[in-house]
C-alpha positions in Angstrom: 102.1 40.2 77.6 105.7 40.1 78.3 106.5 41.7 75.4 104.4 44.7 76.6 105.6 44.6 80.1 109.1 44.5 78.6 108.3 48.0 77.1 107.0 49.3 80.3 110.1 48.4 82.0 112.0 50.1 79.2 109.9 52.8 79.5 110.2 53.9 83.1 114.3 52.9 82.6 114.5 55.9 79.9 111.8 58.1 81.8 113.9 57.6 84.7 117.2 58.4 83.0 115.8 61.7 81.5 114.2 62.8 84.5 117.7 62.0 86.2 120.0 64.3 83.9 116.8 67.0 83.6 117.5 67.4 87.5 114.2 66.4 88.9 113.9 64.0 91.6 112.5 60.1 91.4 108.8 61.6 92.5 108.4 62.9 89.3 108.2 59.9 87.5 104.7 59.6 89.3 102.9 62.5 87.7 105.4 63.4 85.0 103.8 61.6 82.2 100.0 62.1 82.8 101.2 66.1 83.0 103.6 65.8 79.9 100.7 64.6 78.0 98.4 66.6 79.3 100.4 70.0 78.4 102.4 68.5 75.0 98.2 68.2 73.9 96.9 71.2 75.1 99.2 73.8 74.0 100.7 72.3 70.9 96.6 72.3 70.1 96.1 75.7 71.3 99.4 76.8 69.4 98.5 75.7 66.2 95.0 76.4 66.1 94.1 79.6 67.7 97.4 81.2 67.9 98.2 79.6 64.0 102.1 79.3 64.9 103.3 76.4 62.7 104.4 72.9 64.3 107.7 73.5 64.6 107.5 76.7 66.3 104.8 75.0 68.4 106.9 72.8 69.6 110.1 74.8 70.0 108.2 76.8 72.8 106.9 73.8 74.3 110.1 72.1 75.1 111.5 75.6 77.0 109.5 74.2 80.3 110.9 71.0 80.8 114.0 68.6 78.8 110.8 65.8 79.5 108.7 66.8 76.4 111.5 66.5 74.1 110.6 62.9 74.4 107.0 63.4 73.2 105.7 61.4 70.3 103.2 64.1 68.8 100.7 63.1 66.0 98.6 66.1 64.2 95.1 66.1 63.0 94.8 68.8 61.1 91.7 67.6 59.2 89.8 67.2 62.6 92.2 70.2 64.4 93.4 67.6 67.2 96.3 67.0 68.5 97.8 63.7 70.3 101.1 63.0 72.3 102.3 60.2 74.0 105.2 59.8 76.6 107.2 56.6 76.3 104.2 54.6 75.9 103.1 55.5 79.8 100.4 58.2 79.3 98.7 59.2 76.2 95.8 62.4 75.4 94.0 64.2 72.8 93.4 68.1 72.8 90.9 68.8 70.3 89.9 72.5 68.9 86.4 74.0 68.0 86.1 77.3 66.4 85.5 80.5 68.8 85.8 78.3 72.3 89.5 76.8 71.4 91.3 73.8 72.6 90.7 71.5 75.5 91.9 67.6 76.4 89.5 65.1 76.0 88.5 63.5 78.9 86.0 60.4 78.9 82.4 61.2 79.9 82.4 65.2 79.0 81.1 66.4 76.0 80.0 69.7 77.3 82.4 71.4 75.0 81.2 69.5 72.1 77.3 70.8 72.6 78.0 74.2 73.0 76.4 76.2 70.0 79.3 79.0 69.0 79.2 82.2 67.5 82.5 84.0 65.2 83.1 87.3 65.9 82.8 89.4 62.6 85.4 91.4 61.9 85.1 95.7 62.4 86.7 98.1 60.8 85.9 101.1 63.2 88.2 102.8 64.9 90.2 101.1 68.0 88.8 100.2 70.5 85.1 99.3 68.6 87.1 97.6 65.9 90.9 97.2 64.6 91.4 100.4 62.8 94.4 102.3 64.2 95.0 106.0 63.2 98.8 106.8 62.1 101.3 105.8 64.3 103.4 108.1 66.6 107.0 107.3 64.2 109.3 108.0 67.3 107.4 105.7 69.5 107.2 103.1 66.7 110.6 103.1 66.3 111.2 102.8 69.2 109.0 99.6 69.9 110.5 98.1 66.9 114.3 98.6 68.4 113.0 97.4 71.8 111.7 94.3 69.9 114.6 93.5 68.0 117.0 93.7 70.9 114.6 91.5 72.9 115.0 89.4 70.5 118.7 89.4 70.2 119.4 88.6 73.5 116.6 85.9 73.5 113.8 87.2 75.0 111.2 86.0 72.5 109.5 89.5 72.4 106.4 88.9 69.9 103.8 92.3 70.5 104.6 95.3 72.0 101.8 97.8 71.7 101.2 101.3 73.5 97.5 103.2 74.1 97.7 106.8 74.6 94.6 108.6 75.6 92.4 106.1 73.9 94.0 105.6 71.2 96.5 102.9 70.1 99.8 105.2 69.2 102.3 102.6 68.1 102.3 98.7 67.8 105.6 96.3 66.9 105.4 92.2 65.8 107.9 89.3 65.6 108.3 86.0 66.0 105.5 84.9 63.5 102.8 87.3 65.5 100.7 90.4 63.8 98.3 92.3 65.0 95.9 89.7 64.3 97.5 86.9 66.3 95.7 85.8 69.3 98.5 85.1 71.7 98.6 83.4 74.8 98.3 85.9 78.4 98.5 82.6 80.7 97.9 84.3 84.4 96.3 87.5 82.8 93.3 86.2 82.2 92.5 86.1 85.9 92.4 90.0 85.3 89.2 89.6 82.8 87.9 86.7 85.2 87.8 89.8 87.8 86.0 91.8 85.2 83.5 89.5 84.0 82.4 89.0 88.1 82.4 93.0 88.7 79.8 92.7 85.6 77.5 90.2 87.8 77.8 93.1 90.5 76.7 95.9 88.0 74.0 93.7 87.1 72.9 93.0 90.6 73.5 89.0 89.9 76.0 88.4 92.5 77.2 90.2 96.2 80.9 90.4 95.7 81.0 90.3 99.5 79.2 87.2 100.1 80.3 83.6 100.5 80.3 81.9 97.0 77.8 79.2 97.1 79.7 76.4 97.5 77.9 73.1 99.2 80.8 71.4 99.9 81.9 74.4 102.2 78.9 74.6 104.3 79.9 73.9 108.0 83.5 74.5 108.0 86.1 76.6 108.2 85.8 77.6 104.0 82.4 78.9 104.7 84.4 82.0 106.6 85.2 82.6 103.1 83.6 86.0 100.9 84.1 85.8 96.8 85.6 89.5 97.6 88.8 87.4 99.7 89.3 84.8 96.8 89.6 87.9 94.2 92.6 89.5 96.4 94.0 85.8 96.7 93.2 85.9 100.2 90.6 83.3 100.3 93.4 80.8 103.1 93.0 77.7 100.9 95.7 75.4 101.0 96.6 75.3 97.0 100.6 75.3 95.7 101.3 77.0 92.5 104.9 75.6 92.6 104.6 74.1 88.5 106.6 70.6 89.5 104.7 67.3 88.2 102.2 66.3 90.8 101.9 70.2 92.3 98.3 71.0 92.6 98.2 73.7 89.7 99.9 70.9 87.2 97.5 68.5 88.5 94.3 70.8 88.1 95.2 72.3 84.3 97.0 69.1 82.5 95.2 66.0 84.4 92.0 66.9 85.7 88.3 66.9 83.3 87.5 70.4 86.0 89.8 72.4 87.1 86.8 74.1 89.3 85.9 70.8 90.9 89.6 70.1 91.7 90.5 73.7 93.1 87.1 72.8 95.2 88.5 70.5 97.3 91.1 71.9 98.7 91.3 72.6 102.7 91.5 75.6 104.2 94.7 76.6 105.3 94.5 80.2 107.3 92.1 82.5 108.0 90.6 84.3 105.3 91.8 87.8 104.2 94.6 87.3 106.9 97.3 85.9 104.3 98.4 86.4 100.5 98.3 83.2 98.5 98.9 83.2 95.1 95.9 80.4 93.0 95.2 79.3 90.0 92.8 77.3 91.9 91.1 80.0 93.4 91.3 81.3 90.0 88.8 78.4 88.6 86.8 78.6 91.7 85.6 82.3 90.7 84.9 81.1 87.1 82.9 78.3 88.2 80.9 81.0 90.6 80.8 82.8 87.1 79.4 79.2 85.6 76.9 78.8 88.0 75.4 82.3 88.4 74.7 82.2 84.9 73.0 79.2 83.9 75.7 76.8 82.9 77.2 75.5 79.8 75.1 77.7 76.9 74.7 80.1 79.6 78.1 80.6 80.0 79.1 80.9 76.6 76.2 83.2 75.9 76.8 85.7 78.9 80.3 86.1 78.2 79.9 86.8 74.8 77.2 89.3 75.1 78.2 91.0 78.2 81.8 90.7 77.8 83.5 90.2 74.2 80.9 91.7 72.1 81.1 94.9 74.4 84.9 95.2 74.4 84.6 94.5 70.8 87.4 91.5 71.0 88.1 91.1 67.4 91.2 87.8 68.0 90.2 86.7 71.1 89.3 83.0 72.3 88.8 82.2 75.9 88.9 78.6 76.6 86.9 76.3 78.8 87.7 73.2 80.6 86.2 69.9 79.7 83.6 70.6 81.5 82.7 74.0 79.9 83.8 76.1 82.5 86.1 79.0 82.1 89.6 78.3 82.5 89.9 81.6 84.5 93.7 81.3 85.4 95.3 80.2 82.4 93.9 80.3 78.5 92.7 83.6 77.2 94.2 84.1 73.9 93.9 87.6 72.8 95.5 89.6 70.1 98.0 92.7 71.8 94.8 94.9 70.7 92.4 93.0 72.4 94.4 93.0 75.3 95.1 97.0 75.3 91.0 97.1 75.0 90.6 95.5 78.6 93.2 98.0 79.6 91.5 100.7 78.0 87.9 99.5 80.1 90.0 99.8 83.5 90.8 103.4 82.6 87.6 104.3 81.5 86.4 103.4 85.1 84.3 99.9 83.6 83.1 101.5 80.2 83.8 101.2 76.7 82.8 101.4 73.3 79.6 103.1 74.7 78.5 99.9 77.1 79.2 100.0 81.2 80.5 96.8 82.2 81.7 97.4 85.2 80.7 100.1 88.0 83.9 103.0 88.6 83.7 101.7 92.2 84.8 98.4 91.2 87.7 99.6 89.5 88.4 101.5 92.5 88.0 98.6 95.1 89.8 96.3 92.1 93.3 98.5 92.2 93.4 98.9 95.8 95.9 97.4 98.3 94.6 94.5 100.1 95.0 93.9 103.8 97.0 90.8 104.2 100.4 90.0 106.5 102.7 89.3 103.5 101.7 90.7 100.4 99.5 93.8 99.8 100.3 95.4 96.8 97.2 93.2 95.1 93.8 93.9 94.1 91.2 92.1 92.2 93.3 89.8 90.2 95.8 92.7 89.2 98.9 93.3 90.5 99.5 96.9 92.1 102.4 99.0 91.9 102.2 100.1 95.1 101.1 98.4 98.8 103.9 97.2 100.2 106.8 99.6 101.6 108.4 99.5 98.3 107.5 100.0 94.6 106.9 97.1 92.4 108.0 99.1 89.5 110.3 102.2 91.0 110.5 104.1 87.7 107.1 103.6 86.7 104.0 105.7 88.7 102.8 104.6 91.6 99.6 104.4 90.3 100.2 102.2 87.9 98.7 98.1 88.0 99.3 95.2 85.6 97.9 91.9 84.4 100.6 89.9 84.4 101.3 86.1 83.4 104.4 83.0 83.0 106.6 83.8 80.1 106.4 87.4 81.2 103.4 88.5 79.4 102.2 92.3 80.8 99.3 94.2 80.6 100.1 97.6 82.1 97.6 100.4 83.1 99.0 103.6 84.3 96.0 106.0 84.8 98.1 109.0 85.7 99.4 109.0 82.0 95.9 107.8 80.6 98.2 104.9 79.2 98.2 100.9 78.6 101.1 99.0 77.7 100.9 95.4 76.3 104.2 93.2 76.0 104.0 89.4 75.3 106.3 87.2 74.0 107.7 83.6 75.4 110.6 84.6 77.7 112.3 82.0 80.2 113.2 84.0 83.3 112.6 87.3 84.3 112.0 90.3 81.7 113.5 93.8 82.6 109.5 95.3 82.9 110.8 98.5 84.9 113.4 99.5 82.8 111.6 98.7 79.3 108.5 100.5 80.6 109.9 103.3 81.8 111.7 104.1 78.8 108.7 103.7 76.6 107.1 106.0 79.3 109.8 108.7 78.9 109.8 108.8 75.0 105.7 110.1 75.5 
């Protein structure tokens, strides 16, 4: 017993010491290992396994958010496609993978993922969008993606796809890093987009009211029951979530520690009124995939809907959205989609909410989806997508005003600029900010 209390001691010295020269303060020690663990797992898991990035380069990108995860132990499964990490002996998890739904920690007591009965997409060779065959590509726009890409590169961007859609049809296309056109690669915060898009699909079907309260039982008698599903898709919804990324901030807690990230984002108060104030969620993210969850029959159902309604119609060919333990959707965070597979969703917002001959979505709902909202502080966004214009300035002054973009962390982009009947897709692993304007508008000008 001493000897093991000896090495807690130790432990927490060394923990403290590395948070110390890292810069954060003692607080961190609280959370910091639970969400260490909790990350090191699931993306080293996700990494390896659905993206197919080897270990090293696994870990290489892991280690750019915090000095902290240098001092992970990792251990590799590869038989059983698992991966574990421990932090100084203080916190210890499991992320384990199964085919078509991805990677996910373990937690104690859920084995929803476990029972769900998965499908593989087969692979198409018809023409882009219905399946991954692209025409010749435009040699000046190619080239240029490919010089765009190397000097990304060179001044250490980690640029991995660049691709570029042009009246339907996928003009040019440029890989590094390890990533093809094959590789399903990681949109983080731009999967909220297709969270949108699978809801607007419940509308088309006449499943859910987009401008009615979600049905949330915990809610009923206060202030949250104010609250429409239409508010929580601008980000609007007034609940009192932080999506600062520190150990111990609610959006670390919710996607590295927690079994749901629906039931965590669920508790949270309300804060102000709803549609009066901006509020950027992850939470409220989750709480529109568990509305998803719900209005379609749960676990199998869930699986099953999506599938059918969303990826078979867009014709995903590399794609793997990931649930939670508990089989929800992680709607903020993990779809994993190859640059294709992202332009498709791109190309389905252009089309006005059809493609491949299916209607997913209604034209309105695009409309209503790219239209400024009517909060105090930030207007220029929609339904889950970020608009050019709303506010008294541009986002993007050399790009259209018409234009809108999924966007998530390590500055991944999925641009839609119906004006030029065109979709951009950048991702890559960038620390920082990324030049989007100037990048964007050149591609735009070599058309």
């Amino acid at each position: 017993m001493k000897k093991i209390l000896f090495g807690l001691i130790a432990s927490l010295a060394l923990l403290v010491g590395v948070a110390s020269f890292a810069g954060f303060p003692p607080s961190y020690l609280m959370a910091a290992p639970g969400v260490a663990t909790g990350i090191g797992s699931k993306l080293l898991c996700s990494a390896r396994y659905v993206s197919g990035f080897s270990q090293q380069q696994s870990f290489d990108d892991l280690v750019q958010y915090s000095g902290i995860l240098q001092g992970l132990t990792v251990e590799y499964d590869e038989a059983q496609k698992s991966v574990t990490t421990s932090l100084f002996g203080l916190s210890k998890k499991t992320a384990n993978y199964i085919p078509s739904i991805g990677c996910a920690i373990d937690f104690a007591g859920f084995d929803q993922r476990a029972s769900l009965q998965t499908e593989r997409t087969p692979a198409s060779d018809a023409p882009w969008p219905a399946g991954d065959t692209v025409g010749a590509a435009d040699s000046g726009m190619e080239g240029l993606l490919e010089q765009l890409l190397a000097t990304d590169n060179a001044a250490g961007l980690n640029t991995r796809a660049f691709l570029v859609a042009h009246r339907g049809s996928v003009i040019a296309e440029a890989y590094g890093q390890g990533a093809d056109a094959d590789t399903p690669l990681l949109g983080w915060s731009m999967a909220k987009s297709l969270m949108a898009i699978m809801l607007a699909n419940l509308e088309y079907r006449g499943v859910l009211d987009l401008n009615a309260p979600p049905e949330i039982e915990s809610w009923h008698g206060d202030e949250r029951s104010q609250i429409r599903i239409s508010d929580m898709l601008t980000m609007t919804d007034g609940l009192a979530f932080s999506e600062e990324y520190n150990p111990g901030d609610d959006v670390t807690a919710m996607l590295f520690t927690e079994p749901s990230s629906s039931e965590f984002a669920m508790r949270k108060a309300a804060l102000h009124a709803p549609g009066s104030r901006f509020n950027y969620s992850s939470g409220t993210a989750n709480l529109l995939a568990r509305i998803y969850f719900d209005k379609v029959g749960g676990n199998q159902g869930n699986y099953d809907t999506y599938r059918e309604s969303i990826h078979q119609s867009l014709a995903f060919q590399n794609a793997i959205f990931e649930v939670d333990a508990s089989g929800v959707f992680i709607g903020s965070s993990y779809l994993y989609a190859s640059a294709r597979d992202w332009a498709r969703i791109g190309q389905l917002m252009l089309n006005g909410g059809t493609i491949n001959g299916a209607r997913i979505m209604t034209d309105d709902w695009v409309g209503r989806a790219t239209t400024a909202n009517t909060s105090e502080n930030q207007r220029a966004y929609g339904y889950q997508w970020w608009l050019n214009q709303g506010n008294e300035e541009l986002r993007w002054s050399d790009i259209p005003a018409d234009a809108y973009s999924a966007q998530g962390n390590r500055q991944q982009y999925l641009m839609v600029i119906p004006s030029l009947d065109l979709v951009i897709v950048r991702l890559g692993w960038t620390a920082g900010g990324y030049p989007v304007n100037e990048i964007f508008s050149e591609i735009i000008s070599s058309l």
